[in-house]
N, C-alpha and C positions, 0 to 999 in steps of 0.2 A: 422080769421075764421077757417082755419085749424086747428090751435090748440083747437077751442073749439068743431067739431066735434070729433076731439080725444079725447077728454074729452069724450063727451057721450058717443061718441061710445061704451069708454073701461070700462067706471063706473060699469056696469054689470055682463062684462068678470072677472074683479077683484076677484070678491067675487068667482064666481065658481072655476075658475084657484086657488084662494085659498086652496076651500073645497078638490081638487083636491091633490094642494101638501101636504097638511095634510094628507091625504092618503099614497100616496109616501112616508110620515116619517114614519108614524106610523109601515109599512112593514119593511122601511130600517133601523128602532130604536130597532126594535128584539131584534139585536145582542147583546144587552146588558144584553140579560137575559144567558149569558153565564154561568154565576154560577152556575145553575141550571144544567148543562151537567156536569159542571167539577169534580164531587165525581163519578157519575159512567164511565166517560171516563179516568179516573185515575185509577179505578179496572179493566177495561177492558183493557186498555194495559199494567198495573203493571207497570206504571213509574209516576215520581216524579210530585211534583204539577207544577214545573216548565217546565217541558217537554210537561205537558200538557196547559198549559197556553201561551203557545209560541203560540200556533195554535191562539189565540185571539189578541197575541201581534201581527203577522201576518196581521191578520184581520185588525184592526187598524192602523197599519204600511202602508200596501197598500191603504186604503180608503183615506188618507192623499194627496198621490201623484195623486192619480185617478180624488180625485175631483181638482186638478189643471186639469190635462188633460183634465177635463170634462169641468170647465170654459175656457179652448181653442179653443177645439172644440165647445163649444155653440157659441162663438163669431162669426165664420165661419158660422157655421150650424145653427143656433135656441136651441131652449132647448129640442124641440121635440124628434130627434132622439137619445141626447145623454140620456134623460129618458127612451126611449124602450129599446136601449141596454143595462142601467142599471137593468134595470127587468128581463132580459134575464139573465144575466148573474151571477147575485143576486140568483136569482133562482134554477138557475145551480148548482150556487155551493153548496148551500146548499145540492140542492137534492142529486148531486154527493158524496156528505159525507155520506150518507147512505150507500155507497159503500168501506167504511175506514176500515171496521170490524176489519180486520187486519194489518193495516197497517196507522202508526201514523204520516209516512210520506205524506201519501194520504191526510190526514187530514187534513195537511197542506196546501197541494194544493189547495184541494177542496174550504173549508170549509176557510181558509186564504188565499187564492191567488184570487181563481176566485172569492168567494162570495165577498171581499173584495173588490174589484177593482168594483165590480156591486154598493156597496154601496158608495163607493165614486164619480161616478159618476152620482149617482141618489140624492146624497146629495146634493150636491150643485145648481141643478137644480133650483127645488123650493124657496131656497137663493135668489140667484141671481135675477132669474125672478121676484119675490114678491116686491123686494125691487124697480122694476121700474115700477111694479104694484101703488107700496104706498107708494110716498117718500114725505107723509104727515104724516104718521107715522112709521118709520124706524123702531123703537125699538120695537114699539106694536106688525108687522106683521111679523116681525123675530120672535120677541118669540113665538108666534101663530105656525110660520111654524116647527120652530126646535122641539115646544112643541110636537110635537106629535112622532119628533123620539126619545125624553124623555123616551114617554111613551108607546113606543111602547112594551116593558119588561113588562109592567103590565098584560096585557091578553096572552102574547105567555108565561111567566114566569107558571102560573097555567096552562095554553094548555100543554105547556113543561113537566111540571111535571108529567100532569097525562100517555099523550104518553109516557114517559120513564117508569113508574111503569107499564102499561098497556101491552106495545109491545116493549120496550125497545129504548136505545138512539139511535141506528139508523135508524130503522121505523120511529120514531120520526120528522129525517132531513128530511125523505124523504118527508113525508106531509106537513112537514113546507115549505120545497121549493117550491112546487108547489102553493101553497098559497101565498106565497112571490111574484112567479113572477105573479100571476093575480093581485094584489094591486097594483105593482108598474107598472106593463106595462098598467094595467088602468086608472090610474092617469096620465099618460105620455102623455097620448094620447090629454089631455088638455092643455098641456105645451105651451106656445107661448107667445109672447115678448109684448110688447103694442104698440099700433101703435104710427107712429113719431111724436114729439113732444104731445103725453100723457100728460095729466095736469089732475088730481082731479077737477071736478067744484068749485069752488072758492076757489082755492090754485095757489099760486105764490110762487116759487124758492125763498130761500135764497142766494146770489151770492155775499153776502157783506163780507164773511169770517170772520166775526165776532163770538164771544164768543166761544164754543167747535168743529166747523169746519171751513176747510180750505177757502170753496167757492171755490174749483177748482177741477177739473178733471185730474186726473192723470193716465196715460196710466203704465203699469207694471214696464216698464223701469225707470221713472219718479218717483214710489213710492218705487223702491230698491234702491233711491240716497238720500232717506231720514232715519235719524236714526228712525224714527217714528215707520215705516213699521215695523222695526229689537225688537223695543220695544213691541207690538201687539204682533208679532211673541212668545214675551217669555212671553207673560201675559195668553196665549194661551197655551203655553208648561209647563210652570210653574201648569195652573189651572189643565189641565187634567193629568200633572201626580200623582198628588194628588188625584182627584176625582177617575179616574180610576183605581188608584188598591184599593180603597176602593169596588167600582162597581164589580172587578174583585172577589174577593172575598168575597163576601156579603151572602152569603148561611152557608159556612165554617166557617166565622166567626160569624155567630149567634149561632152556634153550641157551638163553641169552647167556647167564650168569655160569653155567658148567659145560655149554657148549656140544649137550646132547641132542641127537634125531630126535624129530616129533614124534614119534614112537614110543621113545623113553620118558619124552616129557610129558608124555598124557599120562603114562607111569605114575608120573609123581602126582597125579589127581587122586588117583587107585590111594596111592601108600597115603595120603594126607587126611583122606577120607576115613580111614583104619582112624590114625592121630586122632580126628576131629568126634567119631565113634566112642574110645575109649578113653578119651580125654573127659565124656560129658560122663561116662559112668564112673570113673575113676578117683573124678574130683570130687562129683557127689559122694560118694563113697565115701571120699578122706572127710571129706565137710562134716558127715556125723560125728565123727573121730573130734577133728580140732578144730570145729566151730564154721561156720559158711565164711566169716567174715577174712582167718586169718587163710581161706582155700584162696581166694581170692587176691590178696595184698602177696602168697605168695605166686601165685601166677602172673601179676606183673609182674612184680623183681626180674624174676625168672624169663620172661619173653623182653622184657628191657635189654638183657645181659646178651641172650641169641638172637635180637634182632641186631645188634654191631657188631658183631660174629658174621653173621651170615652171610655178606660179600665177600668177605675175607675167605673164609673156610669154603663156599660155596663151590667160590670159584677155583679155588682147588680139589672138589673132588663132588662128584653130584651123588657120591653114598654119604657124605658129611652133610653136602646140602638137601636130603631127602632126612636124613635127623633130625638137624637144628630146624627145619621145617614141619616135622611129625610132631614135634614138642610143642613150636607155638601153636600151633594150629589146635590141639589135644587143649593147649591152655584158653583158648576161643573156645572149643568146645565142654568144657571145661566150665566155663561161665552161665551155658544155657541149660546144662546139666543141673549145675546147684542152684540160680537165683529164683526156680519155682519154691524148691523149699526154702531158703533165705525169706522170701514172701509173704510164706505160711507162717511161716518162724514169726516173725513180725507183725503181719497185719491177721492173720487165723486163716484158716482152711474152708471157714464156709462160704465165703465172697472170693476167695482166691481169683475163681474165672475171671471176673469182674476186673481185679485189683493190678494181678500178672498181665490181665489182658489189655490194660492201660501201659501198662511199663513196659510191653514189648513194642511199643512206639519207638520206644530208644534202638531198638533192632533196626525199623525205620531210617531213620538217620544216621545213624553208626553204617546203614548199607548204603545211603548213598554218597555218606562223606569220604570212609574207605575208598570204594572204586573210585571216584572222582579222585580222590589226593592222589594216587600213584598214579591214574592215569594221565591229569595234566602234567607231574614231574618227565614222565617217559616223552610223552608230546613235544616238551619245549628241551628237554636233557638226555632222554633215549640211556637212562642210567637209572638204575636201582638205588644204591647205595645211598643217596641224599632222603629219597623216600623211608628208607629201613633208619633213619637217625632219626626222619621225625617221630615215626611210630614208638623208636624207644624210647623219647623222648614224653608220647603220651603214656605209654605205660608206665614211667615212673609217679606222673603226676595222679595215676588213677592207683597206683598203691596207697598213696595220702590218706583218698577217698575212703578206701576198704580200711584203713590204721583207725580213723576217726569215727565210723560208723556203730551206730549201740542200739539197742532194741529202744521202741518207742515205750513212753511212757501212757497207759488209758487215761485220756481225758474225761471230765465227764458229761464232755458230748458226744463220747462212743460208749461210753458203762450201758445204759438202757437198750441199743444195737446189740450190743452183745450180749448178752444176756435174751433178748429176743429171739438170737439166732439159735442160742442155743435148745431155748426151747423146743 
């Protein structure tokens, strides 16, 4: 009887807490439209691309570990307050970067420390929560939820644009942060768990640990004593340091490689952001269909194949190179779409926060190996092309990864965890 007014009760809350943390991405998925700062935050301090790309590896670096923190503190606390403080501090930073004019170490602060650490703990929020929202459809309302910090770059990418042409790149933080933190501390505000024992009406648990999940709940400690956990970890660090220095520099290299105005090439921030949106619902989507593992082993092949392409075709036409770029990018997001439920799948839904919010450390340094690798290649060669073979080069090896990978087996130093959880 309890369980089924938990049912109704929460069948409603669902859909809103949804519409909510779509919201919350869409603010905290901005940051993707970096590209679009980094030609004129490059003439305004007179330092290299690398110097200035650091401020995003930053960004990315911190969000990684933050949203761990953040899945600690939800455990404790709800997801409520660690959402407000994410929007607070999201906000901050950005705005505080309007305050960098001179000073490129500020920028880092700002704009990578504090905004950073805002975004990672406002990421993970919606994650987590969603997935015990609807763990009738894992894959579906992960991609739904990530989709939207996909695409959060589509509309701040042209906002972006025209405030920097308009009133310049720092005016620019300033408005955007303020805007950041009303979206994400208003969506926050919806944030909350589902009441106990939650069931979908006419949904029953799979507990048989059968075909691509385990059937068991693993608490943190339990899912770092598995090689599984270690393998996520690098299908994770593997995708995004490929996707992301594609993302990091998507503006520059529509310039360089097809030879169009800045105009056009902030373009291709707009159209990759679409990719990188529809890519994280898409894949999820397939993932329920044919398993997370083979969504995955095929999205490298596949960005392996178009990232040797890509100087070639590129540079012959920049509708070919806004393609072969909408696909990889879609296959990066793509990744961050399914490996919440892969997670679930694997280690159980009731530590998720906890478990995902460790594993997205590999976000972490996937973001700051990405921009770093292409940026010193362009530094010392001022050429694409040797970059997009390394890349393909790691996507084939990160296919391996995803061929070899199998649900873990319950040890029985997690059987008594899980089963406690479940209680």
């Amino acid at each position: 009887m309890a369980s089924q007014a938990a049912s109704s009760s929460g069948t409603g809350n669902r859909v809103i807490i949804a519409i909510a943390g779509v919201v919350m991405q869409v603010a905290l998925g901005a940051v993707y439209a970096w590209s679009v700062f980094r030609e004129a935050l490059t003439e305004q301090y007179g330092a290299s691309v690398s110097a200035v790309n650091f401020t995003f590896s930053i960004t990315i670096f911190t969000l990684g570990f933050a949203a761990f923190a953040g899945g600690l503190w939800m455990a404790r606390s709800g997801p409520r307050i660690v959402a407000l403080t994410a929007g607070v501090l999201y906000g901050l930073g950005i705005f505080l970067a309007s305050f960098a004019e001179s000073s490129l170490t500020l920028l880092y602060l700002t704009y990578g420390l504090i905004a950073g650490a805002g975004i990672g703990l406002g990421y993970i929020v919606p994650v987590a929560t969603l997935i015990k929202w609807f763990p009738d459809k894992r894959g579906f309302i992960t991609g739904i939820a990530v989709a939207g910090f996909g695409g959060g770059a589509f509309a701040t990418a042209l906002v972006a644009k025209s405030l920097v042409a308009s009133s310049g790149v720092f005016s620019a933080f300033s408005i955007l942060g303020i805007i950041y933190l009303v979206m994400v501390v208003g969506g926050g505000l919806f944030m909350k768990n589902p009441p106990e024992g939650y069931r979908p009406p006419g949904w029953e648990p799979d507990t048989g640990g059968s075909g691509d999940a385990s059937g068991a709940d693993y608490d943190l400690g339990g899912a770092l004593k598995t090689w599984q956990w270690f393998a996520l970890w690098a299908l994770l660090f593997l995708n995004v340091t490929a996707g992301i220095a594609i993302i990091t520099e998507a503006a520059p290299m529509a310039s360089t490689i097809a030879g169009v105005s800045a105009t056009v090439a902030a373009g291709l921030v707009s159209i990759i952001s679409v990719g990188n949106a529809l890519g994280r619902f898409f894949w999820a989507w397939l993932s329920d269909a044919i398993g997370r593992k083979w969504v995955f082993f095929t999205m490298f092949l596949l960005q392996a194949v178009l990232l040797v392409l890509l100087p070639f075709l590129g540079a012959a036409s920049f509708v070919l190179l806004a393609i072969l770029t909408f696909v990889i990018v879609s296959c990066y997001g793509g990744g961050f779409g399914t490996m919440p439920a892969f997670t679930a799948d694997y280690f159980g839904p009731t530590n998720v926060g906890k478990v995902y919010g460790l594993l997205l450390t590999a976000w972490s340094f996937g973001g700051v190996l990405g921009p770093l690798l292409i940026s010193s290649i362009l530094d010392s060669t001022d050429s694409y092309t040797l970059a997009f073979y390394i890349l393909a080069g790691i996507m084939v090896a990160s296919a391996f990864v995803a061929y070899i990978v199998r649900p873990p087996t319950r040890g029985p130093e997690t059987a008594p965890q899980a089963e406690g959880a479940r209680a």
